[in-house]
C-alpha positions as CSV (number, residue, x, y, z in Angstrom):
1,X,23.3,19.9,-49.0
2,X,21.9,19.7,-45.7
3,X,21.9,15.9,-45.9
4,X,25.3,15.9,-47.1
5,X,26.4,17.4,-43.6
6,X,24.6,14.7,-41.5
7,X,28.0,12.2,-42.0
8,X,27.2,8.5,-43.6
9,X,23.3,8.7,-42.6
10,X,22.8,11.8,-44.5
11,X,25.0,10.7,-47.4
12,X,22.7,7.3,-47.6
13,X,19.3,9.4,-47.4
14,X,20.9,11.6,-50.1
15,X,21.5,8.8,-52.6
16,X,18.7,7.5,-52.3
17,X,16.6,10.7,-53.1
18,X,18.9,11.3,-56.1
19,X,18.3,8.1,-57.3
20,X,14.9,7.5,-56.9
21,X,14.3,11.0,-58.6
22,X,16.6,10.3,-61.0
23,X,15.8,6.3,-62.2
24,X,13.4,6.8,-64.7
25,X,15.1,9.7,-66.4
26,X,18.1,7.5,-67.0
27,X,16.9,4.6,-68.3
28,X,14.9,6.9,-70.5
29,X,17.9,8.4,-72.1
30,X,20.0,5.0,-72.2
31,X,17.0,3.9,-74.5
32,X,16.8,7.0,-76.3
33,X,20.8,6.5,-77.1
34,X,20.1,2.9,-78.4
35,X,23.2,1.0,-76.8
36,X,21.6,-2.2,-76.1
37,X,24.2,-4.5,-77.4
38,X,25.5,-3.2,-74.2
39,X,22.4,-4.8,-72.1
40,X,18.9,-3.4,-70.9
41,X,18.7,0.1,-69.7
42,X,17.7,-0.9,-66.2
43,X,20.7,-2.6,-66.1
44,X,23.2,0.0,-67.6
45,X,21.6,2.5,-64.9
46,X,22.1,0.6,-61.9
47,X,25.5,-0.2,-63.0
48,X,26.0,4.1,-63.3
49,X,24.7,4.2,-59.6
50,X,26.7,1.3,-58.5
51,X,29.9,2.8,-60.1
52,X,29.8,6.0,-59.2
53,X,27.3,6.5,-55.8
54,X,29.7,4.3,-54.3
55,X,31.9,7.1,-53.9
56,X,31.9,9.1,-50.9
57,X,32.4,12.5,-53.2
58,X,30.2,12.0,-56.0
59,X,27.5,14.0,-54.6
60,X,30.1,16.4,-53.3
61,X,31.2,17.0,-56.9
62,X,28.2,17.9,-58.2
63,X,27.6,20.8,-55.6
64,X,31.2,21.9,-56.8
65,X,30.5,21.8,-60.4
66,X,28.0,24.7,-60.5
67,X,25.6,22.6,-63.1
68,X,22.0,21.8,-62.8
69,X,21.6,17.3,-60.7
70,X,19.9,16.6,-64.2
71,X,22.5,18.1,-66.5
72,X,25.2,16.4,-64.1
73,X,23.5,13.3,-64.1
74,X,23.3,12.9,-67.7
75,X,27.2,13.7,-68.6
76,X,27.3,11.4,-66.2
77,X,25.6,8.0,-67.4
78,X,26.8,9.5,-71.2
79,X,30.7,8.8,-69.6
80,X,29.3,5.1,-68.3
81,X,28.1,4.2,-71.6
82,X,31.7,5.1,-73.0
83,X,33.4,3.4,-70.1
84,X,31.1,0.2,-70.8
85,X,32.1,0.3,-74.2
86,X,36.0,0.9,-74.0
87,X,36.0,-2.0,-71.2
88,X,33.7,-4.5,-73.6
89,X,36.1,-3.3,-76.5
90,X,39.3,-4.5,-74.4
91,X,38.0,-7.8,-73.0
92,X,37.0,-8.7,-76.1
93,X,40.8,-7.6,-77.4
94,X,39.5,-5.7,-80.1
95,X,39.9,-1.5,-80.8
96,X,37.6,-1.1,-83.8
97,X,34.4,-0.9,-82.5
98,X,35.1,1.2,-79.7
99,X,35.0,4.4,-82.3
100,X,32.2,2.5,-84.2
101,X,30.2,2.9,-81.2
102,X,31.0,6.4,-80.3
103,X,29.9,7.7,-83.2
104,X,26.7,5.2,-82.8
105,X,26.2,7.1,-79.5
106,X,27.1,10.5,-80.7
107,X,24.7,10.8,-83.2
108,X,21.6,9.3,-80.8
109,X,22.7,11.6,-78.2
110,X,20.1,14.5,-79.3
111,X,17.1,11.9,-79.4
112,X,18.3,10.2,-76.2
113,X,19.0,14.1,-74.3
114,X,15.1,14.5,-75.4
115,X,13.9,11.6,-74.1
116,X,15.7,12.2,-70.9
117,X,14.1,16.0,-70.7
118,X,10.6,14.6,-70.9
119,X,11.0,11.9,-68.4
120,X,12.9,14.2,-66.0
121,X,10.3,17.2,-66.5
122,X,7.5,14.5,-65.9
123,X,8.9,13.3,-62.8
124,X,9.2,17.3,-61.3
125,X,6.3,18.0,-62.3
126,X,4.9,14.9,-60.3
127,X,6.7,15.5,-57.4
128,X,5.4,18.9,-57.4
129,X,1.8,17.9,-57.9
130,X,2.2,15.3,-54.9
131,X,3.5,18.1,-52.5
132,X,0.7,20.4,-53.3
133,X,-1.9,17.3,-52.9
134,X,-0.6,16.4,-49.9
135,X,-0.5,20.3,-48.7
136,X,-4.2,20.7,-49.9
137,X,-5.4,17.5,-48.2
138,X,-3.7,18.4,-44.9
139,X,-5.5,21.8,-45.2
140,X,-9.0,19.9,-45.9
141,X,-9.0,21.3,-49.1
142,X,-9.3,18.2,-50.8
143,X,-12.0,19.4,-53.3
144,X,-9.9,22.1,-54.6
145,X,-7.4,19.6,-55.0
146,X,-9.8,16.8,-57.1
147,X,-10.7,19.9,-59.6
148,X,-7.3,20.5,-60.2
149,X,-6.4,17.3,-60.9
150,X,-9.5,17.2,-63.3
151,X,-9.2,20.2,-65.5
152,X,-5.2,20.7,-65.8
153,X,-4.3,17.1,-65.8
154,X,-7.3,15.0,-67.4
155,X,-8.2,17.8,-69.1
156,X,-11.5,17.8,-68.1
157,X,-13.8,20.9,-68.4
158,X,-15.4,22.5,-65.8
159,X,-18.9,22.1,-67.0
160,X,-18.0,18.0,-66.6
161,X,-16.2,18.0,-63.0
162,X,-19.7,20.4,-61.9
163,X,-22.0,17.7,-64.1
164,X,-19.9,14.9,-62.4
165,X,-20.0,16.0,-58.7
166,X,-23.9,16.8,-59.0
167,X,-23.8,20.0,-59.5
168,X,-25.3,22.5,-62.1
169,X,-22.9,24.2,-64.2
170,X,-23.9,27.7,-63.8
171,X,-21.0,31.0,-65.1
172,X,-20.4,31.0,-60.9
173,X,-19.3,27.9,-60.1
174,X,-17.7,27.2,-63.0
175,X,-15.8,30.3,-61.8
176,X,-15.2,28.9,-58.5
177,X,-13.5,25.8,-60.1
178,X,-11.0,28.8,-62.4
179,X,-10.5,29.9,-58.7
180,X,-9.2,26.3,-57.4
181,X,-7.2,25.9,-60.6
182,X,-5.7,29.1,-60.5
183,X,-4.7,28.5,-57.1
184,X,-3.2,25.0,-57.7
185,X,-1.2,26.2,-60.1
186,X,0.2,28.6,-58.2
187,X,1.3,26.4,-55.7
188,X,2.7,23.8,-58.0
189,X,5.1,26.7,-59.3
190,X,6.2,27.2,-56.2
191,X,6.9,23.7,-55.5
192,X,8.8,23.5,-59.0
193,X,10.9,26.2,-57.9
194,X,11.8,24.6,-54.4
195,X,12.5,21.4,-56.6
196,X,14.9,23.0,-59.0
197,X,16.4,25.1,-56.1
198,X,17.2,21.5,-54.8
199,X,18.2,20.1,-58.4
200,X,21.1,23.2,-58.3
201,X,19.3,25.7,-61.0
202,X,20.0,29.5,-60.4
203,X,17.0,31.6,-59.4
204,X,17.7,33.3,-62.6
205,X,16.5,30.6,-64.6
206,X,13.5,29.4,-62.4
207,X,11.2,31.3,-63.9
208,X,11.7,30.6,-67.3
209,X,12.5,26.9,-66.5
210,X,9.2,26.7,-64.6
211,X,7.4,28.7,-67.6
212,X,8.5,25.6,-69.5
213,X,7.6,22.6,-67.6
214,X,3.8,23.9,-66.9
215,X,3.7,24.8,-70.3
216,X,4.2,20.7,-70.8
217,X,1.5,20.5,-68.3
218,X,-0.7,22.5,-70.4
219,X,-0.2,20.1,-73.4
220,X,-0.4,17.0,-71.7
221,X,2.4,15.6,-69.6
222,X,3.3,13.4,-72.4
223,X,3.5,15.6,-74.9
């Protein structure tokens, strides 16, 4: 919102942001919806940014709308597809695949709506992770950072980050390391929440949004 006050410079900076948060998603949910007689997913998604980040109000819409950048953003490249397929239905001068293909896309939209989840959820959850590394390191609290990364994201225990670093694993510092991990992940659900704030989700839902992604986190990022 800020950005979108700053005239052209901030609309650019905006884009940009929404895009490169939102790429991955996208092309994960264009798989997930198995169009590709309409071309690669990379392609189909920079077509959707082309088409519709062009417009000076796109962004502005969104704000309107009331609903979540990732919800918005997915209705949205869900209408491209349709729009591809009505305009490849009509060059070609033909009507009856147009509703063969909705249906096609219809009943892939649940598998390709999970795909897109798990790729957006990945990418917040990285973003937030880089935020509190980079907050950590600044701090010159890098160690507490490296444990963190060890036991919630490699899944490392505690007894192999101590045996790693040199140092015996004794009940106090392997409570020492619960400490840093503790810590961590209360600042990484802080950062989620500034993240969602910015993706348009209602404080109401935060926490049980943010329950939701570290509980992904818990399980493996992939899982």
């Amino acid at each position: 919102m800020a950005q979108l006050g700053e005239g052209e410079v901030g609309l650019s900076v905006a884009r940009a942001h929404v895009m490169a948060r939102s790429r991955a998603a996208l092309v994960a949910y264009v798989r997930g919806a198995r169009v590709t007689a309409l071309g690669e997913a990379d392609d189909i998604v920079h077509g959707f940014f082309a088409r519709n980040f062009g417009k000076s109000d796109y962004l502005d819409r969104w704000l309107a709308s009331g609903l979540p950048l990732r919800r918005w953003l997915m209705n949205g490249v869900s209408a491209h597809i349709r729009a591809l397929w009505r305009e490849r239905a009509t060059h070609a001068g033909r009507h009856e695949p147009l509703s063969e293909s909705a249906r096609a896309i219809e009943s892939g939209t649940r598998g390709a709506e999970r795909e897109f989840e798990r790729a957006w959820i990945r990418a917040t959850l990285g973003e937030a992770c880089r935020r509190v590394e980079e907050s950590l390191r600044a701090a010159g609290d890098g160690d507490a950072w490296s444990v963190f990364q060890r036991h919630v994201l490699e899944g490392q225990s505690y007894r192999a980050i101590l045996l790693a670093t040199g140092e015996q694993p004794t009940r106090e510092a392997e409570e020492r390391h619960a400490v840093a991990v503790r810590r961590g992940l209360r600042l990484v659900r802080t950062e989620l929440k500034a993240i969602l704030r910015e993706d348009g989700l209602r404080d109401s839902e935060l926490d049980a949004e943010v329950d939701r992604m570290t509980h992904l986190m818990d399980n493996g990022l992939d899982a």
